[in-house]
N, C-alpha and C positions, 0 to 999 in steps of 0.2 A: 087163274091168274097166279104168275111169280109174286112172291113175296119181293123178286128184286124190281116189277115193273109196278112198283107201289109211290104215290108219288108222296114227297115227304116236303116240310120246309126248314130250309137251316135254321139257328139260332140267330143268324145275323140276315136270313129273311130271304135265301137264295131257293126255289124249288128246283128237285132233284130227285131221280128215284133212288132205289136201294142197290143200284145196277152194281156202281163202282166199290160193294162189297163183296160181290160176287165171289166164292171160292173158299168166303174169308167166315169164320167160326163166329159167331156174334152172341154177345147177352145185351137183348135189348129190356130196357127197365124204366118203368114207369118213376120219375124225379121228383122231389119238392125240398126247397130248401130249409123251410121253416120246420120239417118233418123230426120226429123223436127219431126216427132211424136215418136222418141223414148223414148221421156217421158212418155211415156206408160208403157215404163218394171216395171217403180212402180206400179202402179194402177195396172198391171197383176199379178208382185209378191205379191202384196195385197190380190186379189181376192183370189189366188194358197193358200197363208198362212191360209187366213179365213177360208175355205174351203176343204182345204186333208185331216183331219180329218174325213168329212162326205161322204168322196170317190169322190174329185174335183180334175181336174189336169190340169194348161195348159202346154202346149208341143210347146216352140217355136221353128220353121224351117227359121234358118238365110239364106238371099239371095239377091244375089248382082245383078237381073238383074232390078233396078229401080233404073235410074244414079247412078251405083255404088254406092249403097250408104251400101252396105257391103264388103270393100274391102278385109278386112284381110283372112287369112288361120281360119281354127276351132278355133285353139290354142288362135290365138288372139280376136275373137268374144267371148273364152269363157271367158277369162280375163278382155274384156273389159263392159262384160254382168254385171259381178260379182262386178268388182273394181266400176265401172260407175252408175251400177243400183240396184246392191243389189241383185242379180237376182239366185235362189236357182233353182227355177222350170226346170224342162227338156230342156235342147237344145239338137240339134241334127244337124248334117254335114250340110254345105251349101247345097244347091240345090236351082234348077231350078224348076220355078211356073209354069210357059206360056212356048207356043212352044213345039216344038220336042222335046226336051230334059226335058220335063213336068215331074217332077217325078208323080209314079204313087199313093202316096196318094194325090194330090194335082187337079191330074186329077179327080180321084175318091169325094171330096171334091166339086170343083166346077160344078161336074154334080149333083150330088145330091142336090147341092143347089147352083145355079148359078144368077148372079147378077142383074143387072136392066136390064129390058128389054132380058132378058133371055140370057145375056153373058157370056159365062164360061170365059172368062179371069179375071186375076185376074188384078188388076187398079194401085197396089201400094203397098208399106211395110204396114203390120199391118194389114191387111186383116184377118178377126178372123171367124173362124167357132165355132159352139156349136152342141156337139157330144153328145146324150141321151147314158144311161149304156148300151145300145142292141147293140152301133156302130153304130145308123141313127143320118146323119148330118140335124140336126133340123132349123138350122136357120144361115145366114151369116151376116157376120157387116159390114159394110165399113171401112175404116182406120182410118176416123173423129173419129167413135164411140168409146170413151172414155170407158177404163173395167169397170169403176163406174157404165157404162148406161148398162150395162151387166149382171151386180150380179141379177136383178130381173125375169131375166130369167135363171138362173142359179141357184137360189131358186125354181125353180117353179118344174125342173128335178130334184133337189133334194129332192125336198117334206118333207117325215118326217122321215126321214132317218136320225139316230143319231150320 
């Protein structure tokens, strides 16, 4: 299975796959707004701004099983993404990372590139993957990693591509 025939649901509740990113460089990363690192959604929407132009996208997946630190419904992650953090780039429905209830890009994500010591789980909010234009998950971040420490491999999938 494509990472792009993965079926996803928007933030505002619409289901879709990963089709219509097809081609396009992606960091997909696990969200929470209540999170000590959600000062991250700048340095993400940073990256997102610098970069859609030259076919870059990230896709954040809000998610409440890391001390609830995602309480609210869509509506209010999507409000709070926006008013809070400035945050233009794709959200999409809460879901579940880990476990049974693992959605299935997340699964798909941490097998293809799974953690220290060969752990598919995932640790924490902000957990970033880096998706090349074919849909192969290239490389994973931890939640520390900062999207600044990020852009240089995310130039590098971009190459010379204008």
């Amino acid at each position: 299975m494509s990472i792009y025939d993965i079926e996803v649901k928007t933030i505002k509740g619409e289901v879709q796959t990963l089709e219509p990113y097809r081609g396009q460089v992606l960091l997909i990363v696990n969200t929470a707004t209540k999170c000590g690192f959600a000062p991250q959604f700048k340095g993400l929407q940073k990256l997102h701004d610098a970069y859609k132009e030259r076919g870059f996208a990230v896709l954040g997946f809000p998610c409440g099983q890391f001390a609830n630190q995602e309480p609210g419904t869509d509506a209010e992650v999507a409000q709070a993404c926006e008013l809070n953090f400035g945050v233009s780039f794709p959200l999409f429905a809460k879901i579940d990372v880990n476990g049974h209830n693992a959605h299935p890009l997340f699964r798909h994500l941490t097998s293809e590139a799974p953690g220290l010591l060969g752990s598919k789980a995932i640790k924490w909010n902000f957990t970033k993957f880096l998706v090349d234009g074919s849909g192969k998950v290239v490389k994973r971040f931890g939640p520390t990693e900062e999207p600044e420490k990020i852009e240089p491999h995310i130039l590098q999938l971009l190459g010379t591509r204008a």
